[in-house]
C-alpha positions as MATLAB code, in Angstrom:
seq = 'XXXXXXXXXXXXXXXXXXXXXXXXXXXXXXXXXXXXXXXXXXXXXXXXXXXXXXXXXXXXXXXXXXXXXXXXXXXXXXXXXXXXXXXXXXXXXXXXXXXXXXXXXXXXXXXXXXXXXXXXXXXXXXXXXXXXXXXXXXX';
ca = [
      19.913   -2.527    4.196;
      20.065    0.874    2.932;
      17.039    3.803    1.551;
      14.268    2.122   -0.441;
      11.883    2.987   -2.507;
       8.274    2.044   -2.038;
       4.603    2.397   -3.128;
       1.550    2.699   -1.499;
      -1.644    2.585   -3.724;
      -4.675    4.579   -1.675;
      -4.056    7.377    0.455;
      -6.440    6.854    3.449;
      -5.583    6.687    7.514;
      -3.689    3.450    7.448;
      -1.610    4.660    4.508;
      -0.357    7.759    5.398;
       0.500    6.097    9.071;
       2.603    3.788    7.092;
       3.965    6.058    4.616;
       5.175    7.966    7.430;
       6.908    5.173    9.874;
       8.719    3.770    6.167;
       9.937    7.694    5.633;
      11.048    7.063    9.551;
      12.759    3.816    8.822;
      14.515    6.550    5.991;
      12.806    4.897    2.673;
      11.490    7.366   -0.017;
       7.616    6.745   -0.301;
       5.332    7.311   -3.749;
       1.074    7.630   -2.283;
      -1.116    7.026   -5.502;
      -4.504    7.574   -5.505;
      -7.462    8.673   -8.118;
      -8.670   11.754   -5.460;
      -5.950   14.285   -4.939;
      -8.102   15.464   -1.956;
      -7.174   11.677    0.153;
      -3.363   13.590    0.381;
      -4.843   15.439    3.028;
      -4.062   12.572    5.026;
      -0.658   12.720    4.598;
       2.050   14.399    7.060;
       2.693   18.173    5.142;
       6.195   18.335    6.600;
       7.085   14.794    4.939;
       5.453   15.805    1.947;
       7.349   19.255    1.785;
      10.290   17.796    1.978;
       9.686   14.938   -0.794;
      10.398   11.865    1.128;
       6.678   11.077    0.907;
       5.478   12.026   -2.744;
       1.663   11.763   -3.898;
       0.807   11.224   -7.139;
      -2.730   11.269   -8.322;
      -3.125    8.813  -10.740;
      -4.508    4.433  -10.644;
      -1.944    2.245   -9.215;
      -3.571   -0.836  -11.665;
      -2.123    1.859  -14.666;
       1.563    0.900  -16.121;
       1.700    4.681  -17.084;
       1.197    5.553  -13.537;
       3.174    2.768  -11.943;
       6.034    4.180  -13.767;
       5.574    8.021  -12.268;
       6.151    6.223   -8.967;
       9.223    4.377   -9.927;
       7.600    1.346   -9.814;
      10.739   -0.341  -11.863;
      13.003    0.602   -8.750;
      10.536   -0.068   -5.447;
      11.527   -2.483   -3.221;
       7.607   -2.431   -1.281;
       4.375   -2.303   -3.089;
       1.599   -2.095   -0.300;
      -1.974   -2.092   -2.065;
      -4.336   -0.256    0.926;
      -7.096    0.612   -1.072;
     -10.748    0.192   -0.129;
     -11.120   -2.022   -3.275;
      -9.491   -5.544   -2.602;
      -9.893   -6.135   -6.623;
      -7.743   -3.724   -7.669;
      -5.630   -4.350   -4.662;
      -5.403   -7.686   -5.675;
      -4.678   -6.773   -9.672;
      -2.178   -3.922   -8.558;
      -0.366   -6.791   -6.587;
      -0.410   -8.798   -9.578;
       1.186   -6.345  -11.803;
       3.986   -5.276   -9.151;
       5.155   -8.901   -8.642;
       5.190   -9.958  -12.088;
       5.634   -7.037  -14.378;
       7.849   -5.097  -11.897;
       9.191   -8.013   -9.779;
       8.708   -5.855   -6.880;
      10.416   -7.802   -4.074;
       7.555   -7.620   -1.145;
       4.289   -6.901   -1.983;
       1.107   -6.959    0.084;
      -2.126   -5.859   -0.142;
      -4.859   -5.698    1.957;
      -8.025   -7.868    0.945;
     -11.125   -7.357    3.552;
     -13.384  -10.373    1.776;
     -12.968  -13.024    3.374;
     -13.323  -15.792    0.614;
     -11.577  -13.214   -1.876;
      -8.409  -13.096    1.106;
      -8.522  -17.233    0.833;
      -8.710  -17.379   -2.781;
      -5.625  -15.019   -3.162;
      -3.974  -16.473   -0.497;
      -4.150  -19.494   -2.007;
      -2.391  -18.283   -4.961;
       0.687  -16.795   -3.396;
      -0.655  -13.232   -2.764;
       0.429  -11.963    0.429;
      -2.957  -10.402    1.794;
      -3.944   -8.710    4.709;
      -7.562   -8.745    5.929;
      -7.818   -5.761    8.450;
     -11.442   -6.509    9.481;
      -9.529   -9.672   11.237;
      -7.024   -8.255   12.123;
      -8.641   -5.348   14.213;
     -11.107   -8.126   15.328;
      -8.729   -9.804   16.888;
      -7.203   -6.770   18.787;
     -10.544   -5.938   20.058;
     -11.178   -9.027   21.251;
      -8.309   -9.381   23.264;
      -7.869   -6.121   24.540;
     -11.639   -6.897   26.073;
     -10.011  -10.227   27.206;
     -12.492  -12.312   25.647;
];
């Protein structure tokens, strides 16, 4: 499988260490986010040389979905601190966009069961890192 286009939606630490192992893996990556100043996160050379593009803008907005060539991504990952409008920006990439793998991270735990339930793929990092801790302590 060839170059692909995807979207992240919330530039923060775990974004821009994704956004920079997909522009690895040689996919062209769209960051949106509401505050322009989260891009500071992002890797400058990547950036520079467009294969990682921010936009500043609300990925739950059709208007900015489409500055991010949402109509030709193959990867929607919603990474935002808000697992509502993670959950709603996953909604409108599978169905308006039928973006073919979307996921989005969802930290509640009853909101992470309850979109679960409905076919969301969601990711609850508190777990997650849990987990990892945990083990790496060997309990």
């Amino acid at each position: 499988m060839g170059p692909k286009n995807a979207i992240i939606i919330g530039c923060n630490i775990l974004s821009s260490s994704l956004a920079s192992s997909l522009v690895e893996q040689g996919d062209k990556v769209y960051v949106l986010d509401p505050d322009d100043h989260t891009f500071d996160w992002l890797e400058e050379a990547k950036v520079e040389s467009q294969r990682i593009v921010p936009i500043v803008g609300d990925g739950s907005s059709r208007k900015d979905l489409e500055r991010a060539n949402a109509s030709d991504t193959d990867l929607l990952l919603a990474l935002s601190e808000d697992d509502i409008h993670n959950a709603l920006v996953a909604q409108i990439a599978k169905h308006t966009y039928q973006t073919r793998i979307v996921v989005c991270r969802i930290d509640d735990r009853k909101l992470h069961e309850m979109y679960t339930a409905i076919g969301v793929h969601a990711i609850n990092t508190a777990d997650i890192s849990s987990e990892l801790f945990l083990g790496t302590a060997g309990n």
